[in-house]
N, CA and C atoms as a LAMMPS dump frame, in Angstrom:
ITEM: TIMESTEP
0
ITEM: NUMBER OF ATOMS
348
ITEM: BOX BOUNDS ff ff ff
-5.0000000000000000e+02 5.0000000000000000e+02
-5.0000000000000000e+02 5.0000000000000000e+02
-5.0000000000000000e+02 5.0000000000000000e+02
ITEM: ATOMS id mol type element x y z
1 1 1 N 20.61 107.733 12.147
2 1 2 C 19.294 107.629 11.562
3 1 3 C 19.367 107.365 10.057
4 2 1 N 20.375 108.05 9.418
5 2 2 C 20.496 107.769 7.822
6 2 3 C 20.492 106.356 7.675
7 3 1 N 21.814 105.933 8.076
8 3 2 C 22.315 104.484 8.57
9 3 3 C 20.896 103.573 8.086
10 4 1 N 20.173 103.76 9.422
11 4 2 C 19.281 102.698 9.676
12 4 3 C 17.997 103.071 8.401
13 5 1 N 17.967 103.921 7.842
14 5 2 C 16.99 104.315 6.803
15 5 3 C 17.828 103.638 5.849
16 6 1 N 18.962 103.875 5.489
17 6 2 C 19.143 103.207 3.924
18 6 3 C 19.349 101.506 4.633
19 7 1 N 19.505 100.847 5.556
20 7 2 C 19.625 99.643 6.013
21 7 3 C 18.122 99.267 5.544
22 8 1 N 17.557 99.498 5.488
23 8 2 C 15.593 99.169 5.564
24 8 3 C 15.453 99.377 4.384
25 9 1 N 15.724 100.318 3.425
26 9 2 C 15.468 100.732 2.096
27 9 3 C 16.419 99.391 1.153
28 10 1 N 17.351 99.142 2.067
29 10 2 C 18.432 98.093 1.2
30 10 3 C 17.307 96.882 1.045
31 11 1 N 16.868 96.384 2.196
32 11 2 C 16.063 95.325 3.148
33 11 3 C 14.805 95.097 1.575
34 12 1 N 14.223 96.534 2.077
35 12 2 C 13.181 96.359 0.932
36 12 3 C 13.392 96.575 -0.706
37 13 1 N 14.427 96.486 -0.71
38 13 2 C 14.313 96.514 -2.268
39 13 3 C 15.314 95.204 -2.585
40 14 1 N 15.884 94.305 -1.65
41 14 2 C 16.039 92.77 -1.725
42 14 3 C 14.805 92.061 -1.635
43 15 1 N 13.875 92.29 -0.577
44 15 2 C 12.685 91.491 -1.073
45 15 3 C 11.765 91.832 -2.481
46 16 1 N 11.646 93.26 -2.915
47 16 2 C 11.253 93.486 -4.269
48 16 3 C 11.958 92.406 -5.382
49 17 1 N 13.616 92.83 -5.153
50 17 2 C 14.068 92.16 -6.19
51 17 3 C 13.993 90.362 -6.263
52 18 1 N 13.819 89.833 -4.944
53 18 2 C 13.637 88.102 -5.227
54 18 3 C 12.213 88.321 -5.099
55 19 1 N 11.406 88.772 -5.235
56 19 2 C 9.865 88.669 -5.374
57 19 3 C 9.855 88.841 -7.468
58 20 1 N 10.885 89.929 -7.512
59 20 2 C 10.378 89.791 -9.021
60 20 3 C 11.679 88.565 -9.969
61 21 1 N 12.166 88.475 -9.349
62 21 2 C 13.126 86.827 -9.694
63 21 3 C 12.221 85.862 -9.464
64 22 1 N 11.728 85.799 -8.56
65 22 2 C 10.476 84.673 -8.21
66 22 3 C 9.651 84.95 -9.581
67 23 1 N 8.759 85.728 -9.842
68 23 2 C 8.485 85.786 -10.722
69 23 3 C 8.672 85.276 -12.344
70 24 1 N 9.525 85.663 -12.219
71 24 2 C 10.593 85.201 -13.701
72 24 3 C 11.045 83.619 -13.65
73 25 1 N 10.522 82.474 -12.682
74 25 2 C 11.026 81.466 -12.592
75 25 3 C 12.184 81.5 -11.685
76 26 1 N 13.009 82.19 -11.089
77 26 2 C 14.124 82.137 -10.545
78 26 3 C 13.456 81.499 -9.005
79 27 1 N 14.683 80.707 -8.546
80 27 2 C 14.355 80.07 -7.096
81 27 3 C 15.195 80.411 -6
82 28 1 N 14.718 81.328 -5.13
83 28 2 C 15.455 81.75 -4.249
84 28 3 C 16.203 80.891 -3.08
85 29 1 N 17.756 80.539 -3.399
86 29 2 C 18.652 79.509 -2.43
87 29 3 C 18.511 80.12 -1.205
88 30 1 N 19.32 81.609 -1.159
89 30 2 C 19.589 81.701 0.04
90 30 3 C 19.168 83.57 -0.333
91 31 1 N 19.29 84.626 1.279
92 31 2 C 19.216 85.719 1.171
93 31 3 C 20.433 86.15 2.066
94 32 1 N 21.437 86.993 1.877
95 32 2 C 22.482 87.951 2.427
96 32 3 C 23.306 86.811 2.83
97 33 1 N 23.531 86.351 1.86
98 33 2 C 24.528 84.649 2.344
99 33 3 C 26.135 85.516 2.478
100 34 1 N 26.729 85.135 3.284
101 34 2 C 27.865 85.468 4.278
102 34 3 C 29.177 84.675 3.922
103 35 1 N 30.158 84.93 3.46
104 35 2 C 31.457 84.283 4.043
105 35 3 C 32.859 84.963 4.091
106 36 1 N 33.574 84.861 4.524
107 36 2 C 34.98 85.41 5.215
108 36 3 C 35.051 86.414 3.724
109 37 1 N 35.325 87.755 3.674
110 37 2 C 35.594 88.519 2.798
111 37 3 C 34.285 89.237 1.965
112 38 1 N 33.521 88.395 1.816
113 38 2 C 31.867 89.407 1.005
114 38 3 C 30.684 88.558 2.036
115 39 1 N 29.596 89.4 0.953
116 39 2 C 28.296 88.797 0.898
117 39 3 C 27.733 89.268 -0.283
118 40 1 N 26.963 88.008 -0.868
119 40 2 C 26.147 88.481 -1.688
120 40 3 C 24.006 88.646 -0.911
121 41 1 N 23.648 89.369 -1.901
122 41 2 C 22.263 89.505 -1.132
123 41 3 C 21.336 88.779 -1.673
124 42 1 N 21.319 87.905 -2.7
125 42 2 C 20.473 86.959 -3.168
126 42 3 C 21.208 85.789 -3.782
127 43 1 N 21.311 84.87 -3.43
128 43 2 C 21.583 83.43 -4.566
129 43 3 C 20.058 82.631 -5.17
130 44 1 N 20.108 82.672 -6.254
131 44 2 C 19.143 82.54 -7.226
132 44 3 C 19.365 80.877 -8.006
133 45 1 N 18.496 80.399 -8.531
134 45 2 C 18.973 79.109 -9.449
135 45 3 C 17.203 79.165 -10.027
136 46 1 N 17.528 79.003 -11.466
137 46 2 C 16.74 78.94 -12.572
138 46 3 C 17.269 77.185 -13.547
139 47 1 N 16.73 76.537 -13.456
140 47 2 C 17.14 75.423 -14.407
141 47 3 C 18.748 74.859 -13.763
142 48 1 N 19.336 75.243 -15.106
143 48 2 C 21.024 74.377 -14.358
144 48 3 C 21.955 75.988 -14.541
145 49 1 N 20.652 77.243 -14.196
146 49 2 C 21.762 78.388 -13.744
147 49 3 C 21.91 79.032 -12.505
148 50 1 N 22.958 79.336 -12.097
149 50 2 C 22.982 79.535 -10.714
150 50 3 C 23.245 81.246 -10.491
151 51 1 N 23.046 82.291 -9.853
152 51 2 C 23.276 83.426 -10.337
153 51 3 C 23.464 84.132 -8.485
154 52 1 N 24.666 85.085 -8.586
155 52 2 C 24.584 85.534 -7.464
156 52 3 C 24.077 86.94 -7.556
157 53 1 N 23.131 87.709 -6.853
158 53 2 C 22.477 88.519 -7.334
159 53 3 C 23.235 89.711 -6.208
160 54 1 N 23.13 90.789 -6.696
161 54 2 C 23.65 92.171 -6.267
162 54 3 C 22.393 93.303 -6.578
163 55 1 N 21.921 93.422 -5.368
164 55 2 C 21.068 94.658 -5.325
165 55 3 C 21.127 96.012 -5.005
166 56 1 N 20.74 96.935 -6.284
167 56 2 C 21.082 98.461 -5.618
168 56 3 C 19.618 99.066 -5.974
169 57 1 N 19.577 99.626 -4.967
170 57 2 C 18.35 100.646 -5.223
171 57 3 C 18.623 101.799 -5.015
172 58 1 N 18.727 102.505 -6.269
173 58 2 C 19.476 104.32 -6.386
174 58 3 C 18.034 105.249 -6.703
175 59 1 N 18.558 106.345 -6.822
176 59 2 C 17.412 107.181 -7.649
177 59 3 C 17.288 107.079 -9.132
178 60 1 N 18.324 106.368 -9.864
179 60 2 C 18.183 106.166 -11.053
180 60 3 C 18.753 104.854 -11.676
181 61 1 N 19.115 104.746 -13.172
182 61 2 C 19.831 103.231 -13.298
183 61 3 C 21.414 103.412 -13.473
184 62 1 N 21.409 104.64 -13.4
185 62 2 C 22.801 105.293 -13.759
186 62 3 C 23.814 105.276 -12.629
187 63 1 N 22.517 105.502 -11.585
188 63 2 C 23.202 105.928 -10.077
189 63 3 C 23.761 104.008 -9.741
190 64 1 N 22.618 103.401 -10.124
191 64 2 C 22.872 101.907 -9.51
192 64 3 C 23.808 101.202 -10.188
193 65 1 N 24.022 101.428 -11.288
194 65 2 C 24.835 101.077 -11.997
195 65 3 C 26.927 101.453 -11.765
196 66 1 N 26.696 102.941 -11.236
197 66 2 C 27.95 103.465 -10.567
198 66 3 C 28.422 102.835 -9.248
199 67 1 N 27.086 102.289 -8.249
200 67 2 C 27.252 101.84 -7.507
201 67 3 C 27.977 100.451 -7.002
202 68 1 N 27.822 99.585 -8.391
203 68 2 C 28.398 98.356 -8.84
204 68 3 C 29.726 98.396 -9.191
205 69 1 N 30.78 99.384 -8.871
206 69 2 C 32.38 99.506 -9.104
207 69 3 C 32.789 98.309 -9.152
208 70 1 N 34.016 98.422 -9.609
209 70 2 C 34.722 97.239 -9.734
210 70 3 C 35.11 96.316 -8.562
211 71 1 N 35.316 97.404 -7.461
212 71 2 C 35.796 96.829 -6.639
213 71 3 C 34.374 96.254 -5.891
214 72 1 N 33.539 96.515 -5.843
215 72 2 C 32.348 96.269 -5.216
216 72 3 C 32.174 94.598 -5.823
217 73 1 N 32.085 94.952 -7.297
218 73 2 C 32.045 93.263 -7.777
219 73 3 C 33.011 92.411 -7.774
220 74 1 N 34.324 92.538 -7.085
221 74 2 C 35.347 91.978 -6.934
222 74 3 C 34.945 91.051 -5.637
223 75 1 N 34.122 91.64 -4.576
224 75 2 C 34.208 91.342 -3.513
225 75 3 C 32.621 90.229 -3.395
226 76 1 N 31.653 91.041 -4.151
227 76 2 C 30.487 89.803 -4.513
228 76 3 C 31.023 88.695 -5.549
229 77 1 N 32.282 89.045 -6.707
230 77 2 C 32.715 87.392 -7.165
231 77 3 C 33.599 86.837 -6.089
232 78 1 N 34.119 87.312 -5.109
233 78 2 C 34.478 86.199 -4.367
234 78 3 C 33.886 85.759 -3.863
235 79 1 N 33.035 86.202 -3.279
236 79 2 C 31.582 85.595 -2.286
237 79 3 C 31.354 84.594 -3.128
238 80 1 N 31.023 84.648 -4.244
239 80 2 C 30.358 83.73 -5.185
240 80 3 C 30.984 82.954 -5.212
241 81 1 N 32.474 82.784 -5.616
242 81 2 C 33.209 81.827 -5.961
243 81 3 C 33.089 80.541 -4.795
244 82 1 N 33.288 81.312 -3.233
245 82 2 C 33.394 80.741 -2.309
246 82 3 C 32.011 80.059 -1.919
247 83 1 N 30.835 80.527 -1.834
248 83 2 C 29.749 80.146 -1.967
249 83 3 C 29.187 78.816 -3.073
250 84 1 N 29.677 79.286 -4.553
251 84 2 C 29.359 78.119 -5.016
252 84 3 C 29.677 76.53 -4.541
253 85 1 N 30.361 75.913 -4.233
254 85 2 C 30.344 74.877 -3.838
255 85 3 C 29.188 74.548 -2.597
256 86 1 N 28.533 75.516 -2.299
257 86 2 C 27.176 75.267 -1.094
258 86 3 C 26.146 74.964 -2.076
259 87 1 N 26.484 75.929 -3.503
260 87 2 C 24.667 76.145 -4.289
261 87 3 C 24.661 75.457 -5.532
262 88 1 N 25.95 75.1 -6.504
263 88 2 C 25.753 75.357 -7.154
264 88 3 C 25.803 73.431 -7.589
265 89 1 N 25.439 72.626 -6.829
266 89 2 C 25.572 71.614 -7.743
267 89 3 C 25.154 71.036 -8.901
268 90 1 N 25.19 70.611 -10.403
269 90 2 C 24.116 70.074 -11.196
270 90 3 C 24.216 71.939 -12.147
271 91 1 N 24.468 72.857 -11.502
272 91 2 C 24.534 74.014 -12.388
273 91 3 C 25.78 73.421 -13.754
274 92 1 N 25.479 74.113 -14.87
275 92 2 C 26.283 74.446 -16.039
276 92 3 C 27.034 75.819 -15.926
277 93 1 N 26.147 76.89 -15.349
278 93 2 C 26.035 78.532 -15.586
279 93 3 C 26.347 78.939 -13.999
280 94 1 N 27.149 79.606 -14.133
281 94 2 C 27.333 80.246 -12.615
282 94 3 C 27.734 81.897 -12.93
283 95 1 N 27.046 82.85 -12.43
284 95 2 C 27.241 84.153 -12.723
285 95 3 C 26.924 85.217 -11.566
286 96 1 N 27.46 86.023 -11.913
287 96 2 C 27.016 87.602 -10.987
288 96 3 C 26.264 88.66 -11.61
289 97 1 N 24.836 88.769 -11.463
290 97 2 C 23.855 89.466 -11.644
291 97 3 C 23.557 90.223 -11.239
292 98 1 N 22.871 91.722 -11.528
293 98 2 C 22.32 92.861 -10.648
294 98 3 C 20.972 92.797 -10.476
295 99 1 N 20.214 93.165 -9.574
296 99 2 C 19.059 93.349 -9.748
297 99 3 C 19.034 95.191 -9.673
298 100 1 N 18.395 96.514 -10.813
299 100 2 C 18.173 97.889 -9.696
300 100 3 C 16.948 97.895 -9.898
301 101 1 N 16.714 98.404 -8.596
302 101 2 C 15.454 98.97 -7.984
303 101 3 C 15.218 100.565 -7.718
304 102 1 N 14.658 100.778 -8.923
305 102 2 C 14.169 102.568 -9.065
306 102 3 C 13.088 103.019 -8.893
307 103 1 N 12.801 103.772 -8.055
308 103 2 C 11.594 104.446 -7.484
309 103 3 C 10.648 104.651 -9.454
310 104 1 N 9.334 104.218 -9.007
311 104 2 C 8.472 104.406 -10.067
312 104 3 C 8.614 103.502 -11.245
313 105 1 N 9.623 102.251 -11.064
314 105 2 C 9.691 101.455 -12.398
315 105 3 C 9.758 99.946 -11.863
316 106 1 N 9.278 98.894 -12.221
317 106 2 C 9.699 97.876 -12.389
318 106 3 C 11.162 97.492 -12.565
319 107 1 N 11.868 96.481 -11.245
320 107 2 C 12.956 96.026 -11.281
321 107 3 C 13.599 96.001 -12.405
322 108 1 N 14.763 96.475 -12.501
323 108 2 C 15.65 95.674 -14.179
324 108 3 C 16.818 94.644 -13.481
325 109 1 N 16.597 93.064 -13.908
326 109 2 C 17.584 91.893 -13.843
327 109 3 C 18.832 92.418 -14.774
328 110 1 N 20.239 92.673 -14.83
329 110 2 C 20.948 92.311 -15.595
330 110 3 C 21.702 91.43 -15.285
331 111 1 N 21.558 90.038 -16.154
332 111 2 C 22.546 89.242 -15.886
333 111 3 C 24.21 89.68 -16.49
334 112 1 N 24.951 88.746 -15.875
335 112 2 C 26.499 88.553 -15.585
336 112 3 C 27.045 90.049 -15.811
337 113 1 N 26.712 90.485 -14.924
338 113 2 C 27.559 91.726 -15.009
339 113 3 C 29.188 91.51 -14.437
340 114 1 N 29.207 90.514 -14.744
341 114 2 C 30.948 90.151 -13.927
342 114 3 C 31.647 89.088 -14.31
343 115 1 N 32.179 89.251 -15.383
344 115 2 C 33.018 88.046 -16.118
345 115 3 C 34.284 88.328 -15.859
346 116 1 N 35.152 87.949 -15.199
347 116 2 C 36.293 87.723 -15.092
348 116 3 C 36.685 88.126 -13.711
């Protein structure tokens, strides 16, 4: 039962977060895009930037932020890496972004949380 509660809570706070990317100009490519080794849960493109988005929705920004380990973003930049050649043509900018989603606040975007 936990399982399937935080599965739904994940669910809805990916559509929060590309509803408020939508917002901001961002254009939603794809959602929970898949390949051999990760997934990322949003691919995004704004102008000539392409952004793979990582969503956590914690009880705080501290919590979502812990949640983003290294190894966690190791496994959404490969996704990305492998993915870009599907999204990213005509891009300049290719990056790994968070979206968190905290009870009582408006989404916070941080871009490139993952350089290297």
């Amino acid at each position: 039962m936990r399982r399937q509660r935080a599965e739904q809570r994940g669910r809805w706070a990916e559509r929060l977060a590309g509803w408020w990317l939508q917002l901001h100009g961002w254009r939603i490519l794809a959602r929970r895009a898949r390949v051999p080794g990760g997934e990322v849960d949003l691919v995004v493109r704004r102008g000539r930037t392409l952004a793979f988005v990582e969503v956590k929705a914690r009880s705080d920004e501290r919590a979502a932020a812990m949640a983003l380990d290294r190894t966690r973003l190791k496994r959404v930049a490969m996704a990305a890496e492998r993915l870009t050649p599907r999204y990213g043509a005509g891009c300049d900018v290719v990056r790994v972004d968070a979206v968190y989603v905290l009870p009582g606040r408006l989404p916070r975007h941080v871009p490139d949380v993952w350089s290297g």
